[in-house]
C-alpha positions, 0 to 999 in steps of 0.5 A, spaced: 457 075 158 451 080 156 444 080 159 438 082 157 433 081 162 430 078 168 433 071 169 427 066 167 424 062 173 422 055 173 415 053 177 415 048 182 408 044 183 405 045 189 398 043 188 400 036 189 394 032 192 396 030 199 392 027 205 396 024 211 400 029 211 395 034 213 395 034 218 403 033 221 406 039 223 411 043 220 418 039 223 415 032 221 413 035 214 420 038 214 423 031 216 419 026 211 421 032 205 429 031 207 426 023 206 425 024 199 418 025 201 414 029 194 407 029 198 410 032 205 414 038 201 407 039 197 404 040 204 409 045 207 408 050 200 401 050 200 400 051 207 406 057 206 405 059 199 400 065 201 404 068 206 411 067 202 407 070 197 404 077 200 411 077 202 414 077 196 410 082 193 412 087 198 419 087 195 417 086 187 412 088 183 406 083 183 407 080 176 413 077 178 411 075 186 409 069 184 415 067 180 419 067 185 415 065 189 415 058 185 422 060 184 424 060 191 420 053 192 424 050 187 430 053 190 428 050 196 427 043 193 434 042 191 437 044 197 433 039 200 435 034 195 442 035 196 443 033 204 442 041 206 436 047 205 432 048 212 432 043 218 426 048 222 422 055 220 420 053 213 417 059 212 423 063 214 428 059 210 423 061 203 422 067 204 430 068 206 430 065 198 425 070 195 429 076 199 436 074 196 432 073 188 428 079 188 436 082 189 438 078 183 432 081 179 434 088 181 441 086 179 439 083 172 435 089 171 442 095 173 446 091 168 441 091 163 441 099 164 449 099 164 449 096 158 444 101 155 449 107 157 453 104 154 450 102 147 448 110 148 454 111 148 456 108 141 451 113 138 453 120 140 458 120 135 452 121 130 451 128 134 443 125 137 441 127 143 449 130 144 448 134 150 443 131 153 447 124 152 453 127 155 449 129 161 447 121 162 455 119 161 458 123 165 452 121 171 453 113 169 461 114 169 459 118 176 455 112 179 460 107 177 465 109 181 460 108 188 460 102 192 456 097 190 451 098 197 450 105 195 449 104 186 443 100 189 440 104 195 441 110 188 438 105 184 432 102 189 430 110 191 432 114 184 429 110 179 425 104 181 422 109 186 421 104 192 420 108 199 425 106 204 420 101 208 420 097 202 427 097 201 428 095 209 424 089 207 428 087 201 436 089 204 433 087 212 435 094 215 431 099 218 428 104 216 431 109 218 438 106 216 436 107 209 433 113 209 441 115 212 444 111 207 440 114 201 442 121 203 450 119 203 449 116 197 446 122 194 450 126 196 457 121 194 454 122 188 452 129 186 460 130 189 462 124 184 457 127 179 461 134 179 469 132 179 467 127 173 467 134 169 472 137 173 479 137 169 484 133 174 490 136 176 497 134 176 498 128 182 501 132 189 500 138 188 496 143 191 491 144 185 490 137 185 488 137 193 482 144 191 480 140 185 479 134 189 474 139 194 471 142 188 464 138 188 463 139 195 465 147 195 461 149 188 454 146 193 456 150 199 458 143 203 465 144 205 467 146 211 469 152 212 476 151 213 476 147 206 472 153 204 477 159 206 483 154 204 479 153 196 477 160 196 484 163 198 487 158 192 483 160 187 485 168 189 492 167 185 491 160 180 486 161 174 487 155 172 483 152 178 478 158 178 476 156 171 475 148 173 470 152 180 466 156 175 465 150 171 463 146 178 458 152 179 455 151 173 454 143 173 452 143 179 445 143 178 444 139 171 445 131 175 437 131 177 436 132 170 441 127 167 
């Protein structure tokens, strides 16, 4: 099934005129809502409605912090609705709701992205944009192959340009703990980036094992144990020699694609 664009979102009314529940406190609200009480969930929005949503417009861009905010209430209703949803710490529970949204847009906005590489691709047969179009092929096939939790810190930081404080709220990590998983992604990608040019050699064999390391060795990562084994293979195979010198010469065209 294909996307094309961000999930809508269904609003909840949360200006409801209430007066007895005024002044209850959070348990008792929480406890008449799982009554089936409609004034008493009404309540608990409006008393949380401005804090969940400064809350989300930390995680989002502020057009659409109020959607999922009203998503996240909605959401939050059914559950209740249905015999489960929060029990104490409403605020906690909704704004746990519009985290787990707010990931969903994310992941709605990458498959939109994929999808468009791959419409890309359909049209390089016309010879439009062919270098360049070639470049961005082999990073999305690069990117494809990370796993899921470094596409999405790439994505968070690369593209949609988020700081790590921003993402640590969104992923519930700390700050730090981004920054050094960012930094192995990239790198995983840069190394994913270079074997994608790089023609594979045949399974077992010692080639296979230097064309393997060539991603890290043409950026001057290998260790030096791996550097002196790649260099003393290339001495006396020209095949292999070929595919480092094509390494070398990709390996600065990734930021551009």
């Amino acid at each position: 099934m294909r996307h094309t664009g961000t999930p809508t979102l269904r609003r909840v009314e949360t200006n409801t005129p209430v007066t007895p529940t005024r002044t209850a406190n959070d348990h008792d609200l929480l406890a008449a809502a799982h009554r089936g009480d409609r004034a008493a969930f009404g309540e608990l929005c409006r008393r949380h409605q401005e804090p969940i949503r400064l809350y989300a417009t930390h995680l989002t861009d502020s057009t659409l912090a109020d959607d999922l905010v009203q998503e996240a209430f909605s959401a939050t209703l059914t559950a209740i609705d249905r015999g489960s949803g929060p029990n104490d710490n409403f605020r906690a529970y909704v704004k746990l709701t519009v985290r787990r949204k707010a990931m969903l847009v994310w992941s709605m906005r990458h498959i939109v992205w994929m999808e468009s590489i791959d419409v890309h691709q359909e049209h390089l047969a016309t010879g439009e944009d062919r270098d360049r179009g070639i470049d961005r092929l082999f990073a999305a096939s690069a990117f494809r192959t990370l796993p899921e939790r470094w596409q999405t810190i790439l994505w968070m930081t690369e593209v949609e340009g988020h700081s790590h404080t921003h993402i640590a709220r969104v992923l519930d990590m700390n700050p730090n703990a981004v920054a050094q998983l960012a930094y192995r992604a990239r790198e995983a990608l840069r190394q994913a980036w270079i074997n994608s040019h790089v023609k594979p050699a045949p399974s077992f064999t010692i080639c296979a094992e230097v064309r393997s390391n060539l991603g890290l060795y043409s950026r001057g990562r290998a260790s030096a144990r791996t550097e002196r084994y790649i260099i003393q293979h290339l001495a006396g195979c020209d095949n292999c020699t070929s595919a480092s010198e094509e390494a070398h010469r990709i390996a600065g065209r990734l930021e551009a694609a």
